[in-house]
N, C-alpha and C positions, 0 to 999 in steps of 0.2 A: 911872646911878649918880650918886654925889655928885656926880664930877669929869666926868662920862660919858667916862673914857677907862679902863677896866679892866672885865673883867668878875668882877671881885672880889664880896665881897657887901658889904655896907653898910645903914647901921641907918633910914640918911634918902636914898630916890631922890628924884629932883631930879624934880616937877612944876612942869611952867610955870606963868607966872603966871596966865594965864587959859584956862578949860575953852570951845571953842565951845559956846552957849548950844546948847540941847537939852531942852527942855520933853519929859517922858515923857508922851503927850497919848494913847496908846490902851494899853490894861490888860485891856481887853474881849475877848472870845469873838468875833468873826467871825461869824456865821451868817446866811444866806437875805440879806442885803445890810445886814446889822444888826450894830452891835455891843450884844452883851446878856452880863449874867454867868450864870454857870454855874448849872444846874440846882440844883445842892447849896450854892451862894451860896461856896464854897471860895474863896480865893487860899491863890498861896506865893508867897515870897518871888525877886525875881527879885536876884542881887547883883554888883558890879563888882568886877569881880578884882583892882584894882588894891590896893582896901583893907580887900576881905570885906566890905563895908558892903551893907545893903538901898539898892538904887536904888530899886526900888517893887515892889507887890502884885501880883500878875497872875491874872487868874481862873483855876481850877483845872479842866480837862473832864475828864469821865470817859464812861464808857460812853454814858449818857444824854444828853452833850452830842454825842456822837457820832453817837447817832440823830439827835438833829435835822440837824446838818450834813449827813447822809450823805441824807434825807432830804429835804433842801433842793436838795441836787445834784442828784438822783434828777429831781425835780419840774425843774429849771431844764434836765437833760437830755433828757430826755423828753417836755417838754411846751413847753421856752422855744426864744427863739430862736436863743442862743449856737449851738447845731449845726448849726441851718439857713441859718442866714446864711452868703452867698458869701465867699469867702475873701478875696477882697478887702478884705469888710466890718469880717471879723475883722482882719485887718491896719491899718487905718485904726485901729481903738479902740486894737490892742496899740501902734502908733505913739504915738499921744496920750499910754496910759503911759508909755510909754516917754520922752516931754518933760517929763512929769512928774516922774520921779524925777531929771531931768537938774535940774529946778528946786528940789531938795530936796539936794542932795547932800551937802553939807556937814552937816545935819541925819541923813540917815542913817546917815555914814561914823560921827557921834559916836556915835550908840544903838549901832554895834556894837564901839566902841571903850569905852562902857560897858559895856557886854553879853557881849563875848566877850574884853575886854583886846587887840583888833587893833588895829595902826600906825594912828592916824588917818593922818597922812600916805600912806600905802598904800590904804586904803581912802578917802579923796576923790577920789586921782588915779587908781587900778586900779578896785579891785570893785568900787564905786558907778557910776562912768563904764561899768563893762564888763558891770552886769549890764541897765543900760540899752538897749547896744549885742546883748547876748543877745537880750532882746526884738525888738531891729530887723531881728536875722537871722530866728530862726524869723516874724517876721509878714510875712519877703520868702518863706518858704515856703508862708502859709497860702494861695495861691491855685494852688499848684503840685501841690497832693495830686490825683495819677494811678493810675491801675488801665493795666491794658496788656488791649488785642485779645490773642487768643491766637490761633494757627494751630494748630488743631485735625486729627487724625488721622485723625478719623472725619468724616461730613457731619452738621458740629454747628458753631453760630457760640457764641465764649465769649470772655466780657469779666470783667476784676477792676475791684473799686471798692475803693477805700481808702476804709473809714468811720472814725466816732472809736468808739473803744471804750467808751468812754460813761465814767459814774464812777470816778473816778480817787483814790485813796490815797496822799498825798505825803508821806513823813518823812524832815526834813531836820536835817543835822547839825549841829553847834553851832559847827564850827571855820571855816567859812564860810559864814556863817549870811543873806547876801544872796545871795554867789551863787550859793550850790545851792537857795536858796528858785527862781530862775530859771533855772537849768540842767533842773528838774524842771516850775514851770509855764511856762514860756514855749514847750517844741514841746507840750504837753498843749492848752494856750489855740489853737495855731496849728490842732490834728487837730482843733478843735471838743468837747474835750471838758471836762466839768465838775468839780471838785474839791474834796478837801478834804485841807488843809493840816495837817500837824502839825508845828512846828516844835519842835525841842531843849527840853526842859522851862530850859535854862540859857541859851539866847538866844532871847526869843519878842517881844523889841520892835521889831525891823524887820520881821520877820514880818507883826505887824498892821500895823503904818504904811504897808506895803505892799496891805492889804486895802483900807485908806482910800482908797491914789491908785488901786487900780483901778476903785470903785466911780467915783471923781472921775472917770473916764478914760470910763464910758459901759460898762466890763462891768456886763454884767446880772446883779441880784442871785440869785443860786443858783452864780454858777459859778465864784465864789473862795468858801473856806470857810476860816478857818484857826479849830484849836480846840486852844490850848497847855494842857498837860497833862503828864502823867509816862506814860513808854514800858509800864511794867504794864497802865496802865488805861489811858489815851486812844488810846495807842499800840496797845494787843493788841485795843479793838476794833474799830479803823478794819482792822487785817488780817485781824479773822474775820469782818468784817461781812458778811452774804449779799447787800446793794445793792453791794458795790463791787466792780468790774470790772478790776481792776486796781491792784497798790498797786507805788509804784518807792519805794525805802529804801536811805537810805544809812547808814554807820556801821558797827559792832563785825562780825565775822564771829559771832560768838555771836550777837546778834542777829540778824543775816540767817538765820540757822538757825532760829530761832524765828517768825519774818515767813514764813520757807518754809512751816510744818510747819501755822501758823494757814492760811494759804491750801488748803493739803491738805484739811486739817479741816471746812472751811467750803464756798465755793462753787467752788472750783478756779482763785480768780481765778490770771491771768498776774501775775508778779513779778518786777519787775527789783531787782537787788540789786548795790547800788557799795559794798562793804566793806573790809575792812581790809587793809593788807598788810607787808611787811618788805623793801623792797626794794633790790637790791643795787645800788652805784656799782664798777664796775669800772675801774683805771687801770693803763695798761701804760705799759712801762716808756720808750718813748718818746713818753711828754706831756710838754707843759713842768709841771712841778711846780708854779710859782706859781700859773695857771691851774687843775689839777687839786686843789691845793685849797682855790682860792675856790668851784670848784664844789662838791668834797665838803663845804663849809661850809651854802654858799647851800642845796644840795638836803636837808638835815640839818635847820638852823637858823631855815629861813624859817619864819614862821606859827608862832613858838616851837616847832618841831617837830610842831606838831598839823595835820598836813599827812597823809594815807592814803597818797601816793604818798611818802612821804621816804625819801632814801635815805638808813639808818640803819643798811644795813651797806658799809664801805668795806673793798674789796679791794682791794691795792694788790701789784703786782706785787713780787718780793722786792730787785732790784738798784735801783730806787728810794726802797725804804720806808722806811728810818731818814733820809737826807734827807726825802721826803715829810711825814715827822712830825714834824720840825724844823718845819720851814715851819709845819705847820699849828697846832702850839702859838703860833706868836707871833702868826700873822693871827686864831686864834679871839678873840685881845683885844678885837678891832674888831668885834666881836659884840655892840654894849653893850647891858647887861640895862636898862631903866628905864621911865618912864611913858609909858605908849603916844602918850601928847598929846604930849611931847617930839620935837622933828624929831631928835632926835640917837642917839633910842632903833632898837633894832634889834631887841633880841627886849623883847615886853612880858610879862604874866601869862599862867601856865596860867590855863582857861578858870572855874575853881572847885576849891574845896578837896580835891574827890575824887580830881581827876584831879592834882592836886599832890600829892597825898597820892602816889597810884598811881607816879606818876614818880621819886618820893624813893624808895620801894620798890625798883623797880626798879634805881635808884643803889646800893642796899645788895646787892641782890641781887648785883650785878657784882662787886663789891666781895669778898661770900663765897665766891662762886663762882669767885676766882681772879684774873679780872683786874686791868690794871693802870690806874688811874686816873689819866689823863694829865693833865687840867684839868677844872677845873670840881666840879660834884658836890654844891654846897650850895644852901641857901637863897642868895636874893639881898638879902633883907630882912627885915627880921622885922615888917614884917606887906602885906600883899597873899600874891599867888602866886607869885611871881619865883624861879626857878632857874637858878641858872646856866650857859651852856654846856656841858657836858660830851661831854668823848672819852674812852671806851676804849681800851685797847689789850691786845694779847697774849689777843685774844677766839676760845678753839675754835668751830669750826663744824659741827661733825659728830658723826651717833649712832654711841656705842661701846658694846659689851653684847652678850648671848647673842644666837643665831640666835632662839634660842626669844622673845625680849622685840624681837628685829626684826620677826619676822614680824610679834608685835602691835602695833606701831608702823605696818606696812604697811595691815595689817587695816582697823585705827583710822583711817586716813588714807581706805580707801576706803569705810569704811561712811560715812565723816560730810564728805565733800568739796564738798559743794551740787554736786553734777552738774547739771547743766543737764537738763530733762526736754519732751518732747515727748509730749500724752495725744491719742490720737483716742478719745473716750469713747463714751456712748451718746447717745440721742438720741430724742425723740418729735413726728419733723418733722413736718408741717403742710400739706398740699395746699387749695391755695383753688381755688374753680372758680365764676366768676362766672355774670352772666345771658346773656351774649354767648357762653358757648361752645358750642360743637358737645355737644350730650350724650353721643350715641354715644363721641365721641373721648374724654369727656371720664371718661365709665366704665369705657371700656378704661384709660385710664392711673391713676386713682385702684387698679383694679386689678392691676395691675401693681406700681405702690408700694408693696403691702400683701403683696401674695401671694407678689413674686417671692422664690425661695430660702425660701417656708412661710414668710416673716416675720421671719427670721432674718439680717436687715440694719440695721447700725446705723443706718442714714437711712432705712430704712424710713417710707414716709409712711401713720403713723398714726391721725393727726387729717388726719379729711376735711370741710374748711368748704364748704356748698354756699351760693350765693347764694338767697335765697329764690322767686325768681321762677321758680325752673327745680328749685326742692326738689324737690318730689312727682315729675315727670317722673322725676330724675334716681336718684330712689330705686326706683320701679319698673323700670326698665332694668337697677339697681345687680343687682337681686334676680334676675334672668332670666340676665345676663350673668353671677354669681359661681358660677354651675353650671356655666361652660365650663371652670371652673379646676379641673378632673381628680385628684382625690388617687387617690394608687396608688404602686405600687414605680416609684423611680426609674430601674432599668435599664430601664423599660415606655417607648417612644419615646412617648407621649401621654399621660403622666402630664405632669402640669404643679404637682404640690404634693408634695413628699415627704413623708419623717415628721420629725417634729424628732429632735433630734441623740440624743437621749438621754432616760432615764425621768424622770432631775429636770425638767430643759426642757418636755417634754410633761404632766409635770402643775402646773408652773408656770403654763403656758399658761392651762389646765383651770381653777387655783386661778383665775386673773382674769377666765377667762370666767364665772366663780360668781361673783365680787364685782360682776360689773358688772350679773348678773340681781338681786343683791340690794339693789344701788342703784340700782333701779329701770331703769333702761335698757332699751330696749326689744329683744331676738332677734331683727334681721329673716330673719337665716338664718346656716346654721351652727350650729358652738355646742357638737359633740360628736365624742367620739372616729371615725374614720372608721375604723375595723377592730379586729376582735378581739386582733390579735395587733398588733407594731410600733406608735409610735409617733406612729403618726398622727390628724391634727384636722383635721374640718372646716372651709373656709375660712369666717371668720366674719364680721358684719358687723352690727355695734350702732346705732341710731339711739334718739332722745332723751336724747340723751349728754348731762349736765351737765359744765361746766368743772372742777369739784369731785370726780369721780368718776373712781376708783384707772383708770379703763381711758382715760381723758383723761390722767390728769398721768403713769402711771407707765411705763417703758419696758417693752412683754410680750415682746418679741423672738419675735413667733410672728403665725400670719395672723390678726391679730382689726385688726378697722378700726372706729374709734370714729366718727361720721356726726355733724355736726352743721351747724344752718342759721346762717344769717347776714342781716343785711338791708344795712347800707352797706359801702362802702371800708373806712369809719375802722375798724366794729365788726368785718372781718375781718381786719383788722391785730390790734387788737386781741383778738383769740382767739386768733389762730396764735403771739403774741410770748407768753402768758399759758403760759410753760413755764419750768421751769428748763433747759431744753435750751437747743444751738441748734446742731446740725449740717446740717441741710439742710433744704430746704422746694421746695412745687413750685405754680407757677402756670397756671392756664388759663383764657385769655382769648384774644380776636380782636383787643381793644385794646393798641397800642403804651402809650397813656399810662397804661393801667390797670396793667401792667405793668411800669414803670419804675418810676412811684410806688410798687405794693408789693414788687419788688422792692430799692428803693432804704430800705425801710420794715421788712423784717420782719428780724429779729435773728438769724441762721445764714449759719453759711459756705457755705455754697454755695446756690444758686435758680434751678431748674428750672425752665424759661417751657414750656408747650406740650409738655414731655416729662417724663422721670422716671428716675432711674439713669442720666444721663448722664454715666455715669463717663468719663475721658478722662485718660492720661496726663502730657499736656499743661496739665489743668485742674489747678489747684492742689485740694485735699479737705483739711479741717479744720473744726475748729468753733468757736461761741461760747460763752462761757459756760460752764456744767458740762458742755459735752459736748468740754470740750479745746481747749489749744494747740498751736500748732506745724499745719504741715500738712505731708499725703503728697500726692505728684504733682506733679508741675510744677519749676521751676525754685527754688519755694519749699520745697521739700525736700531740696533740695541742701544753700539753704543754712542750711539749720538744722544739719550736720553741719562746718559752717565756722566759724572765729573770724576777726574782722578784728583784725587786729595796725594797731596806726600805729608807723610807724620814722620817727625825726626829726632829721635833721642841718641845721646851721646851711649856710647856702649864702653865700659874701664875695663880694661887686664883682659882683653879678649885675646883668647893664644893666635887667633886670625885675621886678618880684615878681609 
């Protein structure tokens, strides 16, 4: 303020004399290691809340720039070396940034002191400093990502591996606009995995200047991507995109509703969701007063309220609360509203005219609706975003109204709560069988995969890649051995094939063993109903299977085995990964190394070496991709039905930390 000691409003806030110098030096798109403008050649306006003035233009992404980031990732995931590299490696480069931004900092604290109206003072000495030290943690993590032995139940050895989940969706909020850019890539960078960046269409200039020092840093270009944009378009199609593997979003609970529902819609990616909240400060009756409400201030007022966690409702027990609110009227003075460049300022600008707008709203709404307006409540100037303090009081807390409009209140609450979800989906997993295997063995268990339960297993192994050297062999055996597989009535002790489950299922089956005659694929046996009556088929078994064809890509949940040959490593890797699935898959080989590497290579939750259905309650079950998160079995099933709470008290005179 004028005098900086009221948090009154006034027509002139006192800016210092001089702004840290701050050259706006990246305005560009981010993509594949490049800054380029946007497809459609768009900017908007990016502005400083302090005086609603345009700071600068900023390219506009939309869908199309999206493909390419998403694109670019894809390629630097998949084919670069960010995810191969030992985790050490990765930690070395994320260090480097991490010196980087240390050598920047006063430069960055100001972009987001223009950008989102934050304390510079707060921001050179906290978030700048602290998103630096973000990085330092997760890169003392990236050499530590472990899977555990498991002590299996049955005679079966089983190991987990922590991979990266590949492409990654980041949109971050505008009211902490560094450090949730690094709260999100910095363990993403640590897992090895690749990204792309959407930051706040209202703060996207540390965003990119952050692109710049990682490229400076030796990250390789694909695996930061940031493409600033508006939440409709840049935003909706980075969450329906079918390349990304995951998107984490922070902000509106409205929105995380809509980041949910595109994920559904699309590839099923996993979604973390840090949203909004109302949350309450509790003070009983024996706190020291003064104390309780510097804190109900500080936890309220910090970050001008645009803080998710703020506690913005105070409950204050009844035999202290008219002192309590003495108190707190005269300490919210010391709250001064003014230029965030100001050492003296303490709340600066809402972040843009909408959310000022929104805020003022809200003041009036209090206002109608009863309460009593203790301080504050106005503009703080007439022109930037500045509002003043404000406390309620005499604010009801609870729904009153028929049974009839409770219940819809309850309804309403449980249809639309974002419950957390765990999918085991389906699946059209992948058995490889090199030149090194035993064929005999190796027939028997392609067998097995396909047949066991008539086919009517979500991991059912599908797709059978045979290595070329041992094709022919392993298809003549395939044909002799697929006649021990006995269809008959289940009660029969020697039936080994039942009927499917029902008439739809059986002629579902039927329909795809026809699409796959009509795309050409070759009948090696099987093929037709196995009795007049009951719902029984043939165990079947197709060769000259193309990648493209409905009996390769699609799930039949019944015994039809799609055959197909292979010549290297690389080219059965890539076949078996050529799914949108990815709940299981199974190997056969004599070789240790062959089976590491594609075990360590092929894209499903779980990987069968030498065997097949090695189910195990001990072994974790779930999937990749469109075939589901969350997994059943194991210790990781547990804890998907758990939340981690953190409870946090101050600890005095402790001789340690």
């Amino acid at each position: 303020m004028a005098n900086h000691g009221s948090n009154g409003s006034s027509d002139d806030l006192t800016f210092p004399l001089e702004i840290p110098p701050a050259k706006i030096r990246f305005t560009k798109l981010f993509i594949g290691g490049e800054f380029v403008d946007s497809v459609s050649g768009k900017t908007f306006e990016t502005i400083d809340p302090r005086t609603g003035e345009t700071i600068a233009r900023v390219s506009e992404g939309d869908k199309e720039d999206i493909d390419l980031a998403v694109g670019a990732a894809r390629r630097a995931f998949d084919h670069g070396p960010w995810p191969r590299l030992p985790g050490a490696a990765r930690a070395k480069i994320m260090h480097k940034f991490a010196d980087l931004i240390d050598q920047h900092i006063e430069e960055l604290a100001t972009l987001d002191t223009l950008n989102a109206g934050k304390l510079f003072s707060w921001g050179k000495a906290v978030d700048i400093p602290s998103v630096a030290n973000t990085l330092r943690y997760f890169a003392g993590a990236a050499d530590k990502i472990h899977g555990q032995v498991l002590k299996m139940s049955r005679e079966l050895h089983a190991y987990t591996l922590l991979e990266p989940i590949g492409v990654v969706g980041l949109i971050i909020p505008w009211n902490f606009p560094s450090t949730m850019f690094f709260v999100k890539v910095s363990p993403a960078l640590a897992a090895g995995c690749t990204m792309v960046v959407k930051p706040a269409e209202q703060t996207p200039l540390s965003a990119l200047f952050y692109a710049h020092l990682a490229k400076e840093a030796g990250i390789p270009d694909g695996v930061i991507n940031v493409v600033s944009g508006y939440g409709p378009t840049a935003g909706a199609a980075l969450t329906s995109h079918m390349n990304v593997d995951k998107v984490s979003f922070t902000g509106s609970t409205e929105v995380g509703r809509k980041v949910m529902q595109a994920a559904a819609a699309s590839n099923l990616k996993t979604v973390s969701l840090e949203l909004g909240g109302k949350s309450p400060l509790l003070i009983f009756d024996d706190a020291d007063i003064d104390q309780a409400a510097d804190l109900a201030l500080l936890g309220v007022m910090h970050n001008k309220g645009e803080v998710c966690v703020a506690g913005s409702r105070v409950l204050v027990q009844e035999a202290i609360y008219d002192e309590f609110v003495k108190t707190l009227v005269e300490k919210a003075k010391e709250w001064v509203v003014g230029d965030p460049f100001h050492p003296n300022s303490r709340v600066g600008p809402q972040v843009d005219k909408k959310q000022y707008e929104k805020v003022m709203s809200y003041i009036e709404h209090g206002k109608r609706e009863g309460a009593t307006l203790l301080t504050g409540g106005k503009p703080a100037a007439k022109k930037g975003y500045y509002i003043e303090p404000t406390v309620f009081t005499d604010v009801t807390v609870s729904f009153t109204g028929s049974t009839e409009v409770g219940r819809k209140v309850m309804q309403a609450a449980a249809l639309s709560n974002l419950k957390p979800v765990s999918l085991e989906l389906g699946g059209k997993s992948p058995v490889l069988i090199f030149d090194d295997a035993d064929v005999d063995k190796a027939v028997d268990l392609a067998l097995l995969a396909i047949f066991y339960n008539k086919g009517e297993v979500c991991a059912a192994g599908s797709r059978v890649f045979v290595q070329e050297g041992i094709y022919d062999e392993f298809v003549k055996k395939l044909a002799v051995k697929a006649k021990e597989w006995t269809v008959g009535d289940p009660l029969d002790p020697t039936t080994r094939v039942g009927p499917q489950v029902n008439k739809t299922q059986f002629e579902r089956v039927l329909s795809y063993i026809e699409h796959g005659k009509r795309e050409g694929a070759t009948l090696l046996t099987g093929g037709k109903p196995a009795a007049e009556t009951g719902f029984y088929i043939q165990p079947t078994v197709f060769t000259d299977v193309k990648e493209d064809m409905m009996i390769s890509r699609d799930e039949i949940f019944g015994p039809v085995m799609a055959l197909m040959k292979f010549k290297t490593i690389e080219e059965g890797i890539k076949y078996a990964n050529n799914t949108k699935y990815g709940l299981a898959s199974g190997i056969v080989t004599k070789s240790l190394d062959i089976a590491n590497t594609v075990s360590r290579s092929i894209k499903a939750g779980v990987v069968w070496i030498n065997c097949y259905h090695g189910f195990d309650i001990d072994c974790p079950f779930g999937g990749y991709k469109m075939s589901g998160f969350g997994k059943d079995f194991g210790m990781e099933a547990l804890h998907k039905y758990l939340q981690t709470k953190a409870v946090v008290t101050p600890i005095y005179n402790s001789p340690w930390l």
